[in-house]
SEFIZA-3560 file (N, C-alpha, C; in Angstrom, 3 decimals):
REM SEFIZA-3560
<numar><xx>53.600</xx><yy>81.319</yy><zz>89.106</zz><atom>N</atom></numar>
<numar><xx>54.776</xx><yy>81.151</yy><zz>89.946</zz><atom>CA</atom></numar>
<numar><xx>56.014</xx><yy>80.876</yy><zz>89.099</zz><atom>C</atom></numar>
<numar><xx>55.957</xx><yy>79.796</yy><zz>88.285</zz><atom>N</atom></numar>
<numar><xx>56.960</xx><yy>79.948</yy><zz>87.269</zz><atom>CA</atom></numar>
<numar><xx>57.503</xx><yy>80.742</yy><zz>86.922</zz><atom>C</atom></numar>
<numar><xx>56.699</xx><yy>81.983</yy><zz>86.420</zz><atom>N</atom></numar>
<numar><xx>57.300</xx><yy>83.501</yy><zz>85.021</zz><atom>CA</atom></numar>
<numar><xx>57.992</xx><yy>83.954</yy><zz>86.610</zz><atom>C</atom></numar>
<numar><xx>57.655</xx><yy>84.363</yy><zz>87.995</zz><atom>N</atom></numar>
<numar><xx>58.886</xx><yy>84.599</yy><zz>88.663</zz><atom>CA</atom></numar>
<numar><xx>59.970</xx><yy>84.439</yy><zz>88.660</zz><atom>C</atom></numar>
<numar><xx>59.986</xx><yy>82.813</yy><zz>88.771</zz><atom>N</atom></numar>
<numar><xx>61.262</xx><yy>82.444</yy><zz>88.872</zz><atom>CA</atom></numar>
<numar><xx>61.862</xx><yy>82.451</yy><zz>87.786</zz><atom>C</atom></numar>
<numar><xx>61.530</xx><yy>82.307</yy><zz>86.398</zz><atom>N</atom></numar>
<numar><xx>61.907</xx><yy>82.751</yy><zz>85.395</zz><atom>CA</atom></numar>
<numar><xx>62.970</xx><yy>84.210</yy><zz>85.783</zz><atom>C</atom></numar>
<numar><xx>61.808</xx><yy>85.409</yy><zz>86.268</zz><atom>N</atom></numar>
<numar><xx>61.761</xx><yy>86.607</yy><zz>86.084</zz><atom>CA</atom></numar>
<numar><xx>63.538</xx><yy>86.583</yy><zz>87.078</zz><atom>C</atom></numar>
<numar><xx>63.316</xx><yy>86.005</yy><zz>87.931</zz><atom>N</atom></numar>
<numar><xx>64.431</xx><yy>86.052</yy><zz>89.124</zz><atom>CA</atom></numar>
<numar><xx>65.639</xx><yy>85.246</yy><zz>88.317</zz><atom>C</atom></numar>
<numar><xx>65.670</xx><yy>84.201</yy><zz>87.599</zz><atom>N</atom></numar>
<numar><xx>66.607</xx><yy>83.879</yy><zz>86.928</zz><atom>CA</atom></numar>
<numar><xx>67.255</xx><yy>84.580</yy><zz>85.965</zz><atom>C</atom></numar>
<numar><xx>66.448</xx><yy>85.427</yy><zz>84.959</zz><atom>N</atom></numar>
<numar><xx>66.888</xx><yy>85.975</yy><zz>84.262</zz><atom>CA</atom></numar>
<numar><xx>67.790</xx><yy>87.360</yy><zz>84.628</zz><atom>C</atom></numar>
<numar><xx>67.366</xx><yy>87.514</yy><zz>85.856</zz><atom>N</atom></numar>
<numar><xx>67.955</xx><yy>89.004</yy><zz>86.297</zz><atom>CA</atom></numar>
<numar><xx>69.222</xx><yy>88.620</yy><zz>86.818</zz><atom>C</atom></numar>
<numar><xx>69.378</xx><yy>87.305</yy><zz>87.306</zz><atom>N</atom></numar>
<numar><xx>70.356</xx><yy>86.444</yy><zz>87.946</zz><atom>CA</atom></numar>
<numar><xx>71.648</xx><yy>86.606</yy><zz>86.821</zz><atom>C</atom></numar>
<numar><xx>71.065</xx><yy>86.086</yy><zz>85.705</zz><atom>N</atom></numar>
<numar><xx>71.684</xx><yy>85.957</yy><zz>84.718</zz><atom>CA</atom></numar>
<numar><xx>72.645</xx><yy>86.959</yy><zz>84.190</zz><atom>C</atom></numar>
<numar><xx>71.868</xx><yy>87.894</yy><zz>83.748</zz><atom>N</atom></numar>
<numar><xx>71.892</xx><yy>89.353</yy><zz>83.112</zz><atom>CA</atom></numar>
<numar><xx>73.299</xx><yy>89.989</yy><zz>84.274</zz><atom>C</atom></numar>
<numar><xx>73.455</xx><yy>89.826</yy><zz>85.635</zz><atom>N</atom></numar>
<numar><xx>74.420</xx><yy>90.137</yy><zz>86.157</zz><atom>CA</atom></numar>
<numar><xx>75.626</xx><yy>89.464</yy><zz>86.205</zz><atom>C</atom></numar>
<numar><xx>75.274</xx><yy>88.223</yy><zz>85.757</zz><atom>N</atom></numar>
<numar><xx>76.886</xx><yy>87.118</yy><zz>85.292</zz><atom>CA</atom></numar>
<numar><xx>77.003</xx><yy>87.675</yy><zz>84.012</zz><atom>C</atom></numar>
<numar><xx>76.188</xx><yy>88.019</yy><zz>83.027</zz><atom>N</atom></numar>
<numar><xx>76.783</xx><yy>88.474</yy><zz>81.575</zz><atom>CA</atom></numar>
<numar><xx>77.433</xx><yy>89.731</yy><zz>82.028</zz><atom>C</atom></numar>
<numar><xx>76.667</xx><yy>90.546</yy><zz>82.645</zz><atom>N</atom></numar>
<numar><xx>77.665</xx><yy>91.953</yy><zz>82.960</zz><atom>CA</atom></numar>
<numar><xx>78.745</xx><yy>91.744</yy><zz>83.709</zz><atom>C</atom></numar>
<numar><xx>78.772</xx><yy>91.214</yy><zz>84.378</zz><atom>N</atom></numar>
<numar><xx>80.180</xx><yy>90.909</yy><zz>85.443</zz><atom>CA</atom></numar>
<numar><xx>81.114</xx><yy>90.460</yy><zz>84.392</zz><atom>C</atom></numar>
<numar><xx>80.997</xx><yy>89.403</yy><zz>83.602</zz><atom>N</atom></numar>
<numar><xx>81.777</xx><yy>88.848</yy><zz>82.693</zz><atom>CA</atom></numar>
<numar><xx>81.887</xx><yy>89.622</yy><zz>81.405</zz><atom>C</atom></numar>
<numar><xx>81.738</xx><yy>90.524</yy><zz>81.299</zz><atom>N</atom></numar>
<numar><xx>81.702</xx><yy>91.575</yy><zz>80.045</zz><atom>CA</atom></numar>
<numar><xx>82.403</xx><yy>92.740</yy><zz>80.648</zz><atom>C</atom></numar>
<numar><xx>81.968</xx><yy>92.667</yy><zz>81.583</zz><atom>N</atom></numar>
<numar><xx>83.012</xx><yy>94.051</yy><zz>82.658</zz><atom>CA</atom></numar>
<numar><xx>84.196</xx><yy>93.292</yy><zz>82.680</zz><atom>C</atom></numar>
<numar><xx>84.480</xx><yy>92.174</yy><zz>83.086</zz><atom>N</atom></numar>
<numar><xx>85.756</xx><yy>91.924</yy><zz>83.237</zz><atom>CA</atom></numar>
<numar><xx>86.716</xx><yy>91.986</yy><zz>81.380</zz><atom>C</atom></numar>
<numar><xx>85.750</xx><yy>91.245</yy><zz>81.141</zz><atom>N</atom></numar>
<numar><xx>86.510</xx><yy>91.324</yy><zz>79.330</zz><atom>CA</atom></numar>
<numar><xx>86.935</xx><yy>92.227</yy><zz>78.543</zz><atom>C</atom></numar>
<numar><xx>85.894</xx><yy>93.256</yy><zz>79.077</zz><atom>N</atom></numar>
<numar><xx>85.876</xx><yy>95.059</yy><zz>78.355</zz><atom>CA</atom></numar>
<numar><xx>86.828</xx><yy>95.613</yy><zz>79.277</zz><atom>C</atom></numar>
<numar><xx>87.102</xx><yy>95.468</yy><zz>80.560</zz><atom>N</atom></numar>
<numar><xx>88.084</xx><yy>96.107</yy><zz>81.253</zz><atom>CA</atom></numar>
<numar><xx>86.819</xx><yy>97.627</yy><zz>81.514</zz><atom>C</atom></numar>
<numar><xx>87.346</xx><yy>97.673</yy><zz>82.622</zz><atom>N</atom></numar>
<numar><xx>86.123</xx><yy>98.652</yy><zz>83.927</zz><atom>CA</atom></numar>
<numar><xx>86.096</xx><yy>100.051</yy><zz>82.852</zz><atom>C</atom></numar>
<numar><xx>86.983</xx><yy>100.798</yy><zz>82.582</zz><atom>N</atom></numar>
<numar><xx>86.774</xx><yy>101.674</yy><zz>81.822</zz><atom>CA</atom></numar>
<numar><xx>85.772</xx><yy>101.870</yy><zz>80.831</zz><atom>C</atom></numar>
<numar><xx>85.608</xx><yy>100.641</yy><zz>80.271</zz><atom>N</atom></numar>
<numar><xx>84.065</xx><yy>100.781</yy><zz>79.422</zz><atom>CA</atom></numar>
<numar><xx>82.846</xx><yy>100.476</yy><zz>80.206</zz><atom>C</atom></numar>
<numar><xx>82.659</xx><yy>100.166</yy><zz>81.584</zz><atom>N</atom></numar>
<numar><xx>81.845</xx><yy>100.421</yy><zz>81.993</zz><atom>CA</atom></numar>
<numar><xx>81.520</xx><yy>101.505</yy><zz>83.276</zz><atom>C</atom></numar>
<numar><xx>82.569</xx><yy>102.235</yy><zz>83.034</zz><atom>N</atom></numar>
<numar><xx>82.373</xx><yy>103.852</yy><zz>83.474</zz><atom>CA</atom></numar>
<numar><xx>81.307</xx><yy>104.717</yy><zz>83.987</zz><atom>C</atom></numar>
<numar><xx>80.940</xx><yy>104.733</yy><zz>84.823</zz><atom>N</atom></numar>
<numar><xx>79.885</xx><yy>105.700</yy><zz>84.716</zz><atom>CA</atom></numar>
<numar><xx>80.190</xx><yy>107.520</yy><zz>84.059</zz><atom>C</atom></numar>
<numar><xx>78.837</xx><yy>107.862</yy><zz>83.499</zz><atom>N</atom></numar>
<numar><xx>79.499</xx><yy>109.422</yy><zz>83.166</zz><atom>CA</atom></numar>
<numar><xx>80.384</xx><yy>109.167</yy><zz>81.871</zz><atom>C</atom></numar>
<numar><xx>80.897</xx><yy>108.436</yy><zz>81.125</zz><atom>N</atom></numar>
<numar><xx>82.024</xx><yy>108.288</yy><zz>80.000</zz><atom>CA</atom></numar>
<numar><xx>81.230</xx><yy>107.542</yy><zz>79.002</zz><atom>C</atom></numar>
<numar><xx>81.491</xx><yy>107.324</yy><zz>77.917</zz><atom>N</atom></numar>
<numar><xx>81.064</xx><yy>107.264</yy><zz>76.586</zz><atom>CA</atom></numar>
<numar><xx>81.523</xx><yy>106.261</yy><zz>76.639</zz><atom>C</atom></numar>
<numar><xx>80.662</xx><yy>104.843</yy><zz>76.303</zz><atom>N</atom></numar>
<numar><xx>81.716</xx><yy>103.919</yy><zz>76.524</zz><atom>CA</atom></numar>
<numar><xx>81.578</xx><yy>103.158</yy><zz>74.676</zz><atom>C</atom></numar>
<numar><xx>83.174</xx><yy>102.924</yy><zz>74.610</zz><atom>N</atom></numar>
<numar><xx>83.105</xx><yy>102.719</yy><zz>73.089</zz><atom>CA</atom></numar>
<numar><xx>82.862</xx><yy>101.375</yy><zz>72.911</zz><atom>C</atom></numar>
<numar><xx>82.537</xx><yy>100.892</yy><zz>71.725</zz><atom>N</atom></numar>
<numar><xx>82.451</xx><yy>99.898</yy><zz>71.506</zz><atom>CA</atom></numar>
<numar><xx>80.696</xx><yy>98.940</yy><zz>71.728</zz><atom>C</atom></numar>
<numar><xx>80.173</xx><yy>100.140</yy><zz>72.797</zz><atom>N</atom></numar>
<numar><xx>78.726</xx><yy>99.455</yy><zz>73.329</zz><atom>CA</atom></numar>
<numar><xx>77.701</xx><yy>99.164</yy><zz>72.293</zz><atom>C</atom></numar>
<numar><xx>77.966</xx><yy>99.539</yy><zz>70.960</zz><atom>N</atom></numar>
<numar><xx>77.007</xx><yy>99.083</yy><zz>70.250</zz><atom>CA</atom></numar>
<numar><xx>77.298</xx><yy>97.778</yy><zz>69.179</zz><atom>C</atom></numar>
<numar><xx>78.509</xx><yy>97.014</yy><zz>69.399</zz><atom>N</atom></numar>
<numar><xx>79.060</xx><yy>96.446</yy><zz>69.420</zz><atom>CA</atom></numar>
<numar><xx>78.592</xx><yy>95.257</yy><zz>69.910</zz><atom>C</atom></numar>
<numar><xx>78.852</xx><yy>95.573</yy><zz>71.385</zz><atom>N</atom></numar>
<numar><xx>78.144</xx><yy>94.593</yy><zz>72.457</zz><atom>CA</atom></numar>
<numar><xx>76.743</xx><yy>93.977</yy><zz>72.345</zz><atom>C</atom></numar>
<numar><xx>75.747</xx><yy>95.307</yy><zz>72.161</zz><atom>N</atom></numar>
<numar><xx>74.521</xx><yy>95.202</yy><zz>71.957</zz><atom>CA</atom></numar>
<numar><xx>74.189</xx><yy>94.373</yy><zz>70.571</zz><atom>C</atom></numar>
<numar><xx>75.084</xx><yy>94.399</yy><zz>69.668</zz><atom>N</atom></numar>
<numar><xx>74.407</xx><yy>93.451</yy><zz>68.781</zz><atom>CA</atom></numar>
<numar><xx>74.754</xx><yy>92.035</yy><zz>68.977</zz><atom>C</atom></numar>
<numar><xx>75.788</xx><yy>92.220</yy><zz>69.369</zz><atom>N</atom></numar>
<numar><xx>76.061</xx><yy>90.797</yy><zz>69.882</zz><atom>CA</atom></numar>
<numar><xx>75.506</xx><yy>90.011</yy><zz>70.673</zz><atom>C</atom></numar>
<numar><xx>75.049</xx><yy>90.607</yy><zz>71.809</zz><atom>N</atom></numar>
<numar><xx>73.919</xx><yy>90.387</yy><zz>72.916</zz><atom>CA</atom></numar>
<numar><xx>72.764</xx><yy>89.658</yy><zz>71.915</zz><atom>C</atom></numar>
<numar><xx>72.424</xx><yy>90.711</yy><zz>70.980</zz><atom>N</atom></numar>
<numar><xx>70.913</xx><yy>90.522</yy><zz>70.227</zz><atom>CA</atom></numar>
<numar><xx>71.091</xx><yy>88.913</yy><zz>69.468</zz><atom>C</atom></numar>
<numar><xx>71.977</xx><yy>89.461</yy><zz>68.678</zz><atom>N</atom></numar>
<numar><xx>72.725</xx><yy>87.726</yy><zz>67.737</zz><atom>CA</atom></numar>
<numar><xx>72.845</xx><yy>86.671</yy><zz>68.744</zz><atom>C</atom></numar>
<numar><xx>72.675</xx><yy>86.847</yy><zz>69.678</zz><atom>N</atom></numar>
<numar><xx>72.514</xx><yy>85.520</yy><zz>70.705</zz><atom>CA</atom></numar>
<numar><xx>71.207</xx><yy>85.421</yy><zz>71.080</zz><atom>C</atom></numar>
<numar><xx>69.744</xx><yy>86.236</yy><zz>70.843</zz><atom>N</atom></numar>
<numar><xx>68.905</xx><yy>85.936</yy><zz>70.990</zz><atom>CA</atom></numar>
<numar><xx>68.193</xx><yy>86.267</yy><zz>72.493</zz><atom>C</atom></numar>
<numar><xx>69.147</xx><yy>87.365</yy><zz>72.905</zz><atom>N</atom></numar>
<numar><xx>68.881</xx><yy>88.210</yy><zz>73.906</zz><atom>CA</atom></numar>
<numar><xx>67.692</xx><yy>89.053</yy><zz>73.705</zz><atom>C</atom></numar>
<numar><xx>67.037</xx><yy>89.830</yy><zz>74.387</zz><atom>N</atom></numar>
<numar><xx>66.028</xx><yy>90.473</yy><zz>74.545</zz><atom>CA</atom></numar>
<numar><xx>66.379</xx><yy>91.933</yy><zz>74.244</zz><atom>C</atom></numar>
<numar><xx>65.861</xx><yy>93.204</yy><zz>73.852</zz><atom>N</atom></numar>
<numar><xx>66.581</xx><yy>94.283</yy><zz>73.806</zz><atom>CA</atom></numar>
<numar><xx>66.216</xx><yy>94.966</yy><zz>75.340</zz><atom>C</atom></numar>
<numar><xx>65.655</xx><yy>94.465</yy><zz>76.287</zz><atom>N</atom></numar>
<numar><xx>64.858</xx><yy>94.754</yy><zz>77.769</zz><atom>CA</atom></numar>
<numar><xx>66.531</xx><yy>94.661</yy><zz>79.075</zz><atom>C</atom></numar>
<numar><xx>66.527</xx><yy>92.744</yy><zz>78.382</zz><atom>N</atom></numar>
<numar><xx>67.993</xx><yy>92.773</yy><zz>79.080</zz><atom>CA</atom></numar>
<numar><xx>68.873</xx><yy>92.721</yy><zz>78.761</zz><atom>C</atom></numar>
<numar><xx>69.485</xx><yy>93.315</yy><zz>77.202</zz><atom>N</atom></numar>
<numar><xx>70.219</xx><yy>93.777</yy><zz>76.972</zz><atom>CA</atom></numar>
<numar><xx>70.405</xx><yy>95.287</yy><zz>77.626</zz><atom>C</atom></numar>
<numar><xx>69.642</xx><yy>95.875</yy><zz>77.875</zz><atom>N</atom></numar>
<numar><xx>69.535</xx><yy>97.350</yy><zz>78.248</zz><atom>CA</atom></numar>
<numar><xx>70.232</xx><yy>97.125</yy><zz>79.864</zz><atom>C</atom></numar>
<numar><xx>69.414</xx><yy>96.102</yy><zz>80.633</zz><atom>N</atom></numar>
<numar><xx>70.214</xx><yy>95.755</yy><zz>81.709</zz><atom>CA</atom></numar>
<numar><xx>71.229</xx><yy>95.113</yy><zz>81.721</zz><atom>C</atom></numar>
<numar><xx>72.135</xx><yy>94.659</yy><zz>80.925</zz><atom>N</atom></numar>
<numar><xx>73.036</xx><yy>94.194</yy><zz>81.204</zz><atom>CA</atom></numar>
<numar><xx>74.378</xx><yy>95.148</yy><zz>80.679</zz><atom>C</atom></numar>
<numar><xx>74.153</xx><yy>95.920</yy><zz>80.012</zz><atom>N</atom></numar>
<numar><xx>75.202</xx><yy>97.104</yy><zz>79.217</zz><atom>CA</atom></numar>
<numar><xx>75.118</xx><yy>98.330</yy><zz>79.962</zz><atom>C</atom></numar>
<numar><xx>73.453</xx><yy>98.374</yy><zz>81.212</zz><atom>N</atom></numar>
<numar><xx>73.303</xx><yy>99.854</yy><zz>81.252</zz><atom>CA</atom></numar>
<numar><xx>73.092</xx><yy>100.701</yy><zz>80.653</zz><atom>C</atom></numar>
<numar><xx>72.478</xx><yy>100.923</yy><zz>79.311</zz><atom>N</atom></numar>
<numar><xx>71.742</xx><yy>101.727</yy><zz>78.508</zz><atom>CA</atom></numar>
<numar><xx>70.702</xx><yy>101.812</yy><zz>78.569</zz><atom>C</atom></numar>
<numar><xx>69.961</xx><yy>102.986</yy><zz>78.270</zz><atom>N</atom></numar>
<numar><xx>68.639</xx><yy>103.219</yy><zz>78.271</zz><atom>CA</atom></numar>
<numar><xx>68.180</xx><yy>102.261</yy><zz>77.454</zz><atom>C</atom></numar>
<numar><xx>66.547</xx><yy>101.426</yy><zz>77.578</zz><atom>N</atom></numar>
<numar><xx>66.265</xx><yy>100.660</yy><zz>76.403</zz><atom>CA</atom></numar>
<numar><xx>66.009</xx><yy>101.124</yy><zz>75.324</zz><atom>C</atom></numar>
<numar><xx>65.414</xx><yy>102.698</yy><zz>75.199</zz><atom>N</atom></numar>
<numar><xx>65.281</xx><yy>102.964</yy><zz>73.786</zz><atom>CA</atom></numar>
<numar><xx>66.320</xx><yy>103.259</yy><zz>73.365</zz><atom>C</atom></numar>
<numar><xx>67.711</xx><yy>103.414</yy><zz>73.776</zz><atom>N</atom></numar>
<numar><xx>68.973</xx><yy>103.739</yy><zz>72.773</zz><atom>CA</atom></numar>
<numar><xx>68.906</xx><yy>102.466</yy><zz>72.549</zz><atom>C</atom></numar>
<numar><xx>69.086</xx><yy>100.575</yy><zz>73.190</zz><atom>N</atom></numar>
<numar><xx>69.046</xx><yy>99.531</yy><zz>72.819</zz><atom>CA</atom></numar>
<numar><xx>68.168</xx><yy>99.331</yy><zz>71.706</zz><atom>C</atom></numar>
<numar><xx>67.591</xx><yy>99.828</yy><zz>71.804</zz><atom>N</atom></numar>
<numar><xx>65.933</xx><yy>99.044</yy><zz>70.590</zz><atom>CA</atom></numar>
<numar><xx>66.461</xx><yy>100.135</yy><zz>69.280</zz><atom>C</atom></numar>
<numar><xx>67.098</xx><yy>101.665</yy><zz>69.767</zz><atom>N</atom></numar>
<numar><xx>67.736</xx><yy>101.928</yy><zz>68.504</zz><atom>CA</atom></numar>
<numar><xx>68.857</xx><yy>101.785</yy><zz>67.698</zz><atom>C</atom></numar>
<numar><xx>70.100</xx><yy>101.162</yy><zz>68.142</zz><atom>N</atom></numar>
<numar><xx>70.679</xx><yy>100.600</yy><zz>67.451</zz><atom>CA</atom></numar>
<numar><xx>70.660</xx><yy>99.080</yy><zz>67.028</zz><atom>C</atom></numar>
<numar><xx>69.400</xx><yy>98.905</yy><zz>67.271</zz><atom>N</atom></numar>
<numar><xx>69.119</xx><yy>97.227</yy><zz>67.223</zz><atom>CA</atom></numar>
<numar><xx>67.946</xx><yy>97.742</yy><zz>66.027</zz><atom>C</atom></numar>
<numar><xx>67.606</xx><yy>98.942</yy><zz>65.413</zz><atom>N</atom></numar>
<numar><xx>66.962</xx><yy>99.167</yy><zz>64.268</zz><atom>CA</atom></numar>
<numar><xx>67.814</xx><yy>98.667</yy><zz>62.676</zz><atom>C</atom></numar>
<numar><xx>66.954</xx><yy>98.225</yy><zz>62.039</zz><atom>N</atom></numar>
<numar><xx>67.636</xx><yy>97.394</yy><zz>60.720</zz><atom>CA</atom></numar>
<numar><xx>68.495</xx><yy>99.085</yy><zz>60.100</zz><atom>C</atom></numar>
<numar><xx>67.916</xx><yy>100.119</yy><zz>60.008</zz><atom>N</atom></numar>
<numar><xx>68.221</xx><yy>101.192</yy><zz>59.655</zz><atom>CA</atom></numar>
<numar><xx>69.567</xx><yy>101.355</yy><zz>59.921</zz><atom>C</atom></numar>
<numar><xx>70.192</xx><yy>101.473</yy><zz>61.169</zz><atom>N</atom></numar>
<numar><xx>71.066</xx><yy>101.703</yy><zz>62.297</zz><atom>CA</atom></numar>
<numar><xx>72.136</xx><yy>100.876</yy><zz>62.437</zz><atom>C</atom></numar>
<numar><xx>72.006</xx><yy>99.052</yy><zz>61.537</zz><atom>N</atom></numar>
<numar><xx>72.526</xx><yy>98.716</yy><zz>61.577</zz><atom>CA</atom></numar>
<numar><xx>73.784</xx><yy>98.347</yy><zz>60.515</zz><atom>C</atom></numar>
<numar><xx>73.725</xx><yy>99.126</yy><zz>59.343</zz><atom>N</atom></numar>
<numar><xx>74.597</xx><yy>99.469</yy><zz>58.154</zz><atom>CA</atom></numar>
<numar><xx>75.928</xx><yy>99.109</yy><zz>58.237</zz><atom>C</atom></numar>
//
């Protein structure tokens, strides 16, 4: 019962980081259909806080394997 509410908190969460990242980035970077710059950016930053690359993916809207690939040591140069 716990890992639910966990599960329900975290999703809770993940939509105050996006709401508050949408507002900061200004709506244009979160565009649908448009390239949004700067998102890999975000994503490491997300990570450097000890974020997940699961809800990082939900909270930026990227597929998770583009998340888990620029979150590769390779990728990150």
């Amino acid at each position: 019962m716990a890992d639910s509410n966990n599960d329900v908190l975290s999703r809770k969460l993940n939509v105050l980081i996006a709401l508050t990242l949408k507002q900061v980035l200004g709506d244009k970077e979160f565009a649908k259909g448009k390239r949004r710059q700067g998102t890999g950016d975000v994503i490491r930053l997300l990570a450097d806080m000890g974020l997940e690359s699961k809800d990082i993916a939900e909270i930026v809207g990227s597929p998770l394997t583009s998340v888990r690939t620029l979150l590769t040591p390779t990728r990150r140069k």
